[in-house]
DOKOL-959365 format. One record per residue (C-alpha): residue number from 1; residue in one letter; x negated, y, z. Coordinates in Angstrom, 1 decimal, padded with zeros to 4 digits. Example, Ala and Ser with C-alpha at 12.3 -4.5 7.8 and 13.67 -1.06 7.14 Angstrom:
2
1 a -012.3 -004.5 007.8
2 s -013.7 -001.1 007.1
END
This chain:
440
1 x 023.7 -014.9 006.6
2 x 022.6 -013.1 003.5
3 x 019.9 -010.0 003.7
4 x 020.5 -006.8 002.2
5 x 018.6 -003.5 002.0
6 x 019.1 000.0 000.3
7 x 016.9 002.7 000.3
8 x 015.4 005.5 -001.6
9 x 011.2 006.1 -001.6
10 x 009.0 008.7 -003.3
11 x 009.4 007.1 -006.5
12 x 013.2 007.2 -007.2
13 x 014.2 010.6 -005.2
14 x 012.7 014.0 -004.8
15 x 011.6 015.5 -001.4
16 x 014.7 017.5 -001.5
17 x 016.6 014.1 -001.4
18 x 015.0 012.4 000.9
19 x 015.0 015.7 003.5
20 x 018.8 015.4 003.7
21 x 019.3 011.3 004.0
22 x 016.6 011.3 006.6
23 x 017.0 009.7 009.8
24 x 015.5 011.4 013.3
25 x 014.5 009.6 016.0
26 x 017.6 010.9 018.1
27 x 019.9 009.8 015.2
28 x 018.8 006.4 015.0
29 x 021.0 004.9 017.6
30 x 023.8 006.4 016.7
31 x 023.1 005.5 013.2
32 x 022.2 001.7 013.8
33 x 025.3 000.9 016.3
34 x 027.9 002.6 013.8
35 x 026.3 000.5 010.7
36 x 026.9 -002.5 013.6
37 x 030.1 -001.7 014.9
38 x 028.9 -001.5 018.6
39 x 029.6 002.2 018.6
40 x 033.3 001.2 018.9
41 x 034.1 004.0 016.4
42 x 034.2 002.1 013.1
43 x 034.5 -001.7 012.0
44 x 030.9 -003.0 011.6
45 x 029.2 -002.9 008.0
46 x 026.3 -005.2 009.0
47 x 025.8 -008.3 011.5
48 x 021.9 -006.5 012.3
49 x 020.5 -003.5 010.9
50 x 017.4 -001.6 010.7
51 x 016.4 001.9 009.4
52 x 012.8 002.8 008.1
53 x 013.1 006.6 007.6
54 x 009.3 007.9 006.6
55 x 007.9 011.1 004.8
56 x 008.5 009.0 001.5
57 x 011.7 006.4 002.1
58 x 014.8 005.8 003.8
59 x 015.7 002.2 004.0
60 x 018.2 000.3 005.6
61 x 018.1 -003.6 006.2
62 x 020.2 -005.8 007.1
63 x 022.1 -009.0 007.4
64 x 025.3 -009.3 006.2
65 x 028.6 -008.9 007.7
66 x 032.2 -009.7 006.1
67 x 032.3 -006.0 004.8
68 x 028.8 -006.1 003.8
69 x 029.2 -004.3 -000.1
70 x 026.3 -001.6 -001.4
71 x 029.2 000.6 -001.4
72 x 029.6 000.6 002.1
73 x 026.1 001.1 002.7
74 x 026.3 003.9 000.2
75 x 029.4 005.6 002.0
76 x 027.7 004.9 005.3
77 x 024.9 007.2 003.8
78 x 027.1 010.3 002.3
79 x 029.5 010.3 005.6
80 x 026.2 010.1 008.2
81 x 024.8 013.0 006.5
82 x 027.6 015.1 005.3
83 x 026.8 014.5 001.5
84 x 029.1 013.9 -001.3
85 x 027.8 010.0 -002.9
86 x 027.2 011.6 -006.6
87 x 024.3 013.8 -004.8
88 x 021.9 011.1 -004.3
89 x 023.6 007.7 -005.4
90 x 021.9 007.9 -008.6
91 x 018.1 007.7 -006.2
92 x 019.3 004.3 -004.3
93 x 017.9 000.7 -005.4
94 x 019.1 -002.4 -003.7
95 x 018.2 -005.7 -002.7
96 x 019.2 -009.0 -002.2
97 x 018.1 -012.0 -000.1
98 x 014.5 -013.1 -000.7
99 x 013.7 -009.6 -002.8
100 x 014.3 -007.8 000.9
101 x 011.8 -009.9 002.7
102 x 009.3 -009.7 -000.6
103 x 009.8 -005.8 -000.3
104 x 009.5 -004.8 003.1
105 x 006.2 -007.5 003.4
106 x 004.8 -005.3 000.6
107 x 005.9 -001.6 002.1
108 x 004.5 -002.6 005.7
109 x 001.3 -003.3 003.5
110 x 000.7 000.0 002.1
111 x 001.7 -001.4 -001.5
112 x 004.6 000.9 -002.0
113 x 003.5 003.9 -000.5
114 x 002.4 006.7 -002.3
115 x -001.1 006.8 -001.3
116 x -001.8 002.9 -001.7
117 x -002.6 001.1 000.7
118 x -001.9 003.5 003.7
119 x -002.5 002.4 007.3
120 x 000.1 004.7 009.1
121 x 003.5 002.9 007.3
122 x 002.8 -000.5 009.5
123 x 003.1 001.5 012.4
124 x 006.4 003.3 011.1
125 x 007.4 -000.4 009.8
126 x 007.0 -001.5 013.7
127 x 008.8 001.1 014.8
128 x 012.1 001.0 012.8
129 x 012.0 -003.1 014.6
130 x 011.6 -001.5 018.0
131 x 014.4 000.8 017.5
132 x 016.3 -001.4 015.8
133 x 015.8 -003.8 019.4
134 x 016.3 -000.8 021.6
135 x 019.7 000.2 020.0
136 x 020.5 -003.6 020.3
137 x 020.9 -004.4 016.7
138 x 018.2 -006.5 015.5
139 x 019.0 -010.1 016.1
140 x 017.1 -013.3 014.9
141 x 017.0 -012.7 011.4
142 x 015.5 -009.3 011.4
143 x 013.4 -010.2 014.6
144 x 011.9 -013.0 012.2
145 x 011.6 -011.0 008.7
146 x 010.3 -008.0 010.6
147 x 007.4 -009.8 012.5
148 x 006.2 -011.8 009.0
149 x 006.1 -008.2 007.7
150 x 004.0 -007.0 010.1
151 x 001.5 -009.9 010.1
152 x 001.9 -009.8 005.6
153 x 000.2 -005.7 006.5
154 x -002.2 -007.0 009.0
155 x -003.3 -009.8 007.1
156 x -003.5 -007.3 003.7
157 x -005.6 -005.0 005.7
158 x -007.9 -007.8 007.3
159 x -008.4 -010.1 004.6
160 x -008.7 -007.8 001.8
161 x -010.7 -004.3 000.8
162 x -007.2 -002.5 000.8
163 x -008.0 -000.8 004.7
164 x -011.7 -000.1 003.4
165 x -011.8 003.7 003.6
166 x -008.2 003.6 002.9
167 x -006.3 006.8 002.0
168 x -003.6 008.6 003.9
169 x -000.9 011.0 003.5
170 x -003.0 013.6 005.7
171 x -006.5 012.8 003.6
172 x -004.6 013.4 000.4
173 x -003.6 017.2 001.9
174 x -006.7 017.8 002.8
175 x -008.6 016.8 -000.8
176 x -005.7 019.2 -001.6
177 x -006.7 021.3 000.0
178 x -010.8 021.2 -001.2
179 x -009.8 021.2 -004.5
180 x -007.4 024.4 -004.6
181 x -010.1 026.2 -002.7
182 x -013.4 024.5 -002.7
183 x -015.5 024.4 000.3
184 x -013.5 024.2 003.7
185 x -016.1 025.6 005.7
186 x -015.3 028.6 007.3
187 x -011.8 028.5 006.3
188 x -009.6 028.9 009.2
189 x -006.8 026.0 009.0
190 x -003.7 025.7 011.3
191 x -002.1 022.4 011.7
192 x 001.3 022.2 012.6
193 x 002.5 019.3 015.0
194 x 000.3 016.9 017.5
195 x 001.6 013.5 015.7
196 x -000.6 011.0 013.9
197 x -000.4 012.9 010.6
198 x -001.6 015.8 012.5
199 x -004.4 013.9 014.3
200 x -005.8 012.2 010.8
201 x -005.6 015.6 009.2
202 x -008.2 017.1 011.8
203 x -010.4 014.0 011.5
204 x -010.7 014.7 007.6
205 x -010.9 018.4 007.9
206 x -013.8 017.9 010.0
207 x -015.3 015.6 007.3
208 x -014.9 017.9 004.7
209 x -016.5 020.9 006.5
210 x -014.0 022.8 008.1
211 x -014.8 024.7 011.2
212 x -011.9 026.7 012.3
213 x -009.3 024.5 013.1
214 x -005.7 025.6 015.4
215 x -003.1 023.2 016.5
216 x 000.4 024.3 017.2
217 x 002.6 021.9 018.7
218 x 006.4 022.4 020.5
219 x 004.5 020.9 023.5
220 x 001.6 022.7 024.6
221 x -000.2 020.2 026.4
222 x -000.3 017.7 023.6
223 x -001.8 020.5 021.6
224 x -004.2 021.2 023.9
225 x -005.2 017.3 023.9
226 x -006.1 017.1 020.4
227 x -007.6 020.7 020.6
228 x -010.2 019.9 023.0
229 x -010.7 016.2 021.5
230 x -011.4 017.8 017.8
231 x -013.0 021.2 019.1
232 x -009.8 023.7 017.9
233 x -007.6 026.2 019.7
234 x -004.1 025.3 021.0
235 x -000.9 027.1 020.8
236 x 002.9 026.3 021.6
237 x 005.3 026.8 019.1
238 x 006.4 030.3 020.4
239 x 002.8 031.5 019.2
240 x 003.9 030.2 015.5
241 x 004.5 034.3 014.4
242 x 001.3 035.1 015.9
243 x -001.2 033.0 014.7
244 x -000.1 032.4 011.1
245 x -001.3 035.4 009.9
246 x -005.0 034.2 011.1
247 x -004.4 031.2 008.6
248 x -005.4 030.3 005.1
249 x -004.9 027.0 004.8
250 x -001.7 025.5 006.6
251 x -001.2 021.6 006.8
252 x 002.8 021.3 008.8
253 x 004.0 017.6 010.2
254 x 006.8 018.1 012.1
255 x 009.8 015.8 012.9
256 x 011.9 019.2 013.3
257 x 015.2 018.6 011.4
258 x 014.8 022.0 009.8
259 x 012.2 024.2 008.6
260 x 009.8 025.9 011.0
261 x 008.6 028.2 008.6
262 x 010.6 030.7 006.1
263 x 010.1 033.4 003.8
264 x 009.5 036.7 006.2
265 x 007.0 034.6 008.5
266 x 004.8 033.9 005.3
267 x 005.8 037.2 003.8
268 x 004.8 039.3 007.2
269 x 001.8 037.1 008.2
270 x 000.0 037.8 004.7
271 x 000.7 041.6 005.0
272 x -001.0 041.3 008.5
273 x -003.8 039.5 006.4
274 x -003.8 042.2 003.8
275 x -004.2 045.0 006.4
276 x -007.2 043.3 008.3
277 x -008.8 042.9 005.0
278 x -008.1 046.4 004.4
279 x -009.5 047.8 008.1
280 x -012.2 045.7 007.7
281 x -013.4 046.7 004.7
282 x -013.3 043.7 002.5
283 x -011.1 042.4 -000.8
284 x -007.5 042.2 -000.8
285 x -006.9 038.9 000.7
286 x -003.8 038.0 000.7
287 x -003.5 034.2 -000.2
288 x -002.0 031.4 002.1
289 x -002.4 027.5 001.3
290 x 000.2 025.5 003.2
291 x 000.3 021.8 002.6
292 x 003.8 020.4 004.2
293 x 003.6 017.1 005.0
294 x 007.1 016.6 006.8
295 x 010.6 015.0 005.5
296 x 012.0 016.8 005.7
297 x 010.6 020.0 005.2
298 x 008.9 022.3 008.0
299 x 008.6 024.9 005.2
300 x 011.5 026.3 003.4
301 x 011.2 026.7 000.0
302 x 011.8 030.1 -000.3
303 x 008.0 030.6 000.4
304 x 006.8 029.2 -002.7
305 x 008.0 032.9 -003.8
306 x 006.2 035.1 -001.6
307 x 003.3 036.5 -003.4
308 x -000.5 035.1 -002.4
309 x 001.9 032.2 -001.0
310 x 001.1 028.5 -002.5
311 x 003.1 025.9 -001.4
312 x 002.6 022.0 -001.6
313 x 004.9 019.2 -000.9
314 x 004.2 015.2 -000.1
315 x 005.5 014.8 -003.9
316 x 002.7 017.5 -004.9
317 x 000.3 014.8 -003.6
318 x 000.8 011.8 -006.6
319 x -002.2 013.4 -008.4
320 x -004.4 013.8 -005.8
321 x -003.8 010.0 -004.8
322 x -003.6 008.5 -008.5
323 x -007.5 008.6 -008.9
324 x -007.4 005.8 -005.8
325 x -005.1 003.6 -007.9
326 x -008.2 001.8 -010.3
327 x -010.3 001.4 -007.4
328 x -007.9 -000.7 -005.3
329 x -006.3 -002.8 -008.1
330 x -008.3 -006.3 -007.2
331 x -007.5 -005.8 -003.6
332 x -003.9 -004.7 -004.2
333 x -003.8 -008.2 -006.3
334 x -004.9 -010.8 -003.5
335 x -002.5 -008.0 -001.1
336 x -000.1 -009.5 -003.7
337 x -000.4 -013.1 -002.7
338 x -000.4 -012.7 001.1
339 x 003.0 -010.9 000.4
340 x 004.4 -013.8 -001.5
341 x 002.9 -016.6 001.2
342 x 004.8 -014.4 003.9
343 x 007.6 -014.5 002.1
344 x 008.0 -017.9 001.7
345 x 007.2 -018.3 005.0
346 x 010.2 -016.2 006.0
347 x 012.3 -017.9 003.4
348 x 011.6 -021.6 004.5
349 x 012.4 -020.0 008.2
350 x 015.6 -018.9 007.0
351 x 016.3 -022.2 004.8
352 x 015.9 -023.7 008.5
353 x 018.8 -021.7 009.8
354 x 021.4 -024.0 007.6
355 x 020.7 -026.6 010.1
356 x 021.5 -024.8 012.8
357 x 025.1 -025.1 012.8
358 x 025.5 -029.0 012.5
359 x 022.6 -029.6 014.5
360 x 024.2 -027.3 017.2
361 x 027.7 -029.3 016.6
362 x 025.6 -032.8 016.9
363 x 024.1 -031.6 020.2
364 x 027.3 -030.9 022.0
365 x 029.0 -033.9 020.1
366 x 026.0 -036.2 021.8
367 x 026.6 -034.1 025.2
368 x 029.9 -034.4 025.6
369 x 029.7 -038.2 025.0
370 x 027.1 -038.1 027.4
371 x 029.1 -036.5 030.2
372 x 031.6 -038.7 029.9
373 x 030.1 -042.2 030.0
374 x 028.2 -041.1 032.9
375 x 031.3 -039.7 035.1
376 x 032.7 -043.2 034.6
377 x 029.4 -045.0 035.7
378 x 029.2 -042.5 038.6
379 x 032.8 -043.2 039.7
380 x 031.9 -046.9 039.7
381 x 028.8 -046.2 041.7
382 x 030.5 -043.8 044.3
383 x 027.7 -044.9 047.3
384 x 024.8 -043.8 045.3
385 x 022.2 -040.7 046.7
386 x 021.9 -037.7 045.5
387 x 018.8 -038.5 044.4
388 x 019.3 -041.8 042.9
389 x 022.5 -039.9 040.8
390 x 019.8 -037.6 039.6
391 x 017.9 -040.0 038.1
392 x 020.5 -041.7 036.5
393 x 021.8 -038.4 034.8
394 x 017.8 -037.4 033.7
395 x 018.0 -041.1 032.3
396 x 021.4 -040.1 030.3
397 x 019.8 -037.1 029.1
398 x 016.6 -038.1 028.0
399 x 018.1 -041.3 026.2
400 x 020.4 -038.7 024.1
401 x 017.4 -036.3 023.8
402 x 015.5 -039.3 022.6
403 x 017.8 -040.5 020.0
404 x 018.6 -037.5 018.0
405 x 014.7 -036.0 018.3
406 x 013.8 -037.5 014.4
407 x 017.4 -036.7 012.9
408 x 016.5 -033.4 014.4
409 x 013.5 -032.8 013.1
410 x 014.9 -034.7 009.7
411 x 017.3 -032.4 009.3
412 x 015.2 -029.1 009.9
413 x 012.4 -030.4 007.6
414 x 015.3 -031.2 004.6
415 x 016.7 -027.6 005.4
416 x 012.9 -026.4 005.1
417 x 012.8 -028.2 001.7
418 x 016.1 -026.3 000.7
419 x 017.7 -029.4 000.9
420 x 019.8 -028.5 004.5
421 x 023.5 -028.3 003.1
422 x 023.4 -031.5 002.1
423 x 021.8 -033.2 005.0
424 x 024.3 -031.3 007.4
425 x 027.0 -032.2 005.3
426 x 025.7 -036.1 005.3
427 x 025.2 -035.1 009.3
428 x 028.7 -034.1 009.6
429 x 030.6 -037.1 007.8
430 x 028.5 -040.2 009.5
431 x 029.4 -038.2 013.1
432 x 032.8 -037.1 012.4
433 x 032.1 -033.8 013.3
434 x 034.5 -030.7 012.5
435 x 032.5 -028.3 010.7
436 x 031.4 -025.1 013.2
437 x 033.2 -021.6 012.5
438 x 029.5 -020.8 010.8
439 x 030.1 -023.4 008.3
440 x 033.5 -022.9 007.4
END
């Protein structure tokens, strides 16, 4: 029972990387049972899994199986995706045992994001677990490292300044965005997509002056809903062509699995924008801002050539984000020991766990005897009750349960020490128990 994890972030692979080994939300399943073996279409790689697939990392954790190897996870990657292994194998980083647990307690804490300290990755964190359940491969060991990450990012945010006016991926494009152009008001902005990223990105538009704000989502209604809640007009996706050219500033945060946005939409809706400029009377206008915030991409990258077109990626973002780095430092440092107290609170748990098996052998070792004696008192005592042979077996049971409560809790407390092996081992040889198929 050995955890594993590897993954690529914002810091070891480019956008262009980390577009192609992303995971959708309709690929997850399929994803997590093949890794697992329930698809039935492939051996299993791990005994659980999990995927984390954000704007900045792909991650997979999991416990290990017999085939368990980084290779495998690496093949796993290239065949999923259709890539050869020497395209992005060189990006990967793995981990082992107590560094997994130390690493995700840290991501779902904002401490390895690229804006630090970032609210919306615990939410992301939590979601990976409740795929990972709904797909029916997390089991006890994820279910365990997963909740003490989630508590190590709530206690992070609670307990120190790291959530005080933290930063997000949206608030970095939009100080973007105010330093390329300056003053936001009266800048007309469409935001692409009615997620979170979306919905943060209005909030700090707002704050930073903006006035003119559109939402285009691929369902109407949800556009609508953040419309009216942050005073914008909403469009469906089929008005993309339409309204563009109304645009100068662009923020996209899609989950579309390929870009929204390409050369001759960009390239027609500024010559709509020079031509209005032109009937109008006013300067040649033809500049476009557009800030994509998706992984991958909603904007292809053949825009960054258009003339008057400026594009901006999430990996544009690391200098608009560095300048938060100082301020956060002493916060980041106590974030620091609440990682390494949940981490040791997962790795006791998990110390535990080498109990389990001879405990579990003890148990039905004591049961068995148990069942036996009393079939032999009950067939002596054939004209007893029903209720009198109740309590009689309650009696049985509670004696058993009564006798091996302190070895029990002996034996867990040793294995919580680090010291379980032994003890089972020691458990094993004064009961003359055969070892379980887990210990073998």
């Amino acid at each position: 029972m050995k955890l594993l994890l590897a993954g690529l972030d914002h810091t070891t692979a480019p956008v262009e990387i980390r577009e192609r080994l992303a995971f959708s939300t309709t690929d997850m399943t399929a994803a997590l049972t093949r890794l697992t073996g329930k698809s039935g279409d492939a051996p299993p790689l791990l005994a659980e899994a999990a995927i984390l697939s954000t704007c900045n990392r792909v991650e997979i954790y999991g416990v290990s199986h017999a085939g368990s190897t980084a290779q495998s996870l690496v093949s796993f990657l290239a065949e999923f995706h259709g890539l050869e292994e020497r395209e992005f194998v060189h990006t990967l980083y793995f981990y082992s045992g107590e560094e997994v647990a130390r690493h995700l307690c840290a991501t779902a804490s904002g401490l390895r994001s690229l804006v630090l300290g970032e609210a919306q990755i615990q939410g992301q964190v939590r979601t990976s677990y409740e795929q990972a359940q709904a797909a029916g491969t997390a089991g006890p060991v994820l279910h365990r490292l997963f909740q003490h990450a989630l508590v190590a990012g709530k206690r992070a945010r609670s307990e120190t300044a790291l959530g005080q006016g933290a930063a997000s991926i949206s608030q970095a494009g939009v100080e973007l965005a105010r330093q390329r152009l300056g003053e936001l008001k009266g800048r007309a902005v469409l935001l692409i997509g009615g997620g979170e990223v979306s919905e943060l990105a209005a909030q700090n538009l707002l704050a930073n002056g903006a006035d003119r704000l559109m939402i285009v989502n691929r369902t109407t209604a949800r556009a609508r809903e953040l419309a009216e809640r942050y005073g914008a007009a909403a469009y469906g996706l089929e008005d993309l062509p339409a309204v563009l050219p109304r645009a100068d500033i662009v923020i996209s945060s899609t989950a579309a699995p390929v870009p929204i946005i390409y050369r001759e939409h960009i390239s027609e809706a500024l010559a709509v924008k020079t031509l209005t400029c032109a009937v109008n009377g006013a300067a040649p206008c033809p500049e476009m801002l557009l800030i994509d915030l998706a992984v991958p991409r909603d904007i292809h990258p053949d825009v960054a050539s258009v003339p008057g077109a400026y594009v901006y990626t999430v990996d544009d973002l690391q200098d608009v984000v560095r300048a938060t780095l100082g301020q956060r430092a002493q916060a980041a440092q106590r974030a620091e020991e609440i990682i390494l107290e949940e981490t040791r609170a997962f790795q006791a748990w998990i110390r535990t766990q080498e109990a389990v098996p001879a405990l579990t052998r003890l148990r039905e070792h004591a049961e068995a005897l148990r069942n036996a004696e009393l079939e032999r008192a009950l067939r002596r005592l054939a004209d007893l009750s029903p209720e009198q042979r109740t309590v009689i077996e309650a009696l049985t049971r509670s004696i058993v349960n009564k006798l091996l409560h302190v070895p029990t809790r002996r034996l867990r407390d040793a294995a919580a020490e680090g010291d379980g092996l032994r003890y089972a081992a020691m458990v094993r040889d004064l009961f003359d128990l055969e070892p379980s198929a887990a210990e073998r």
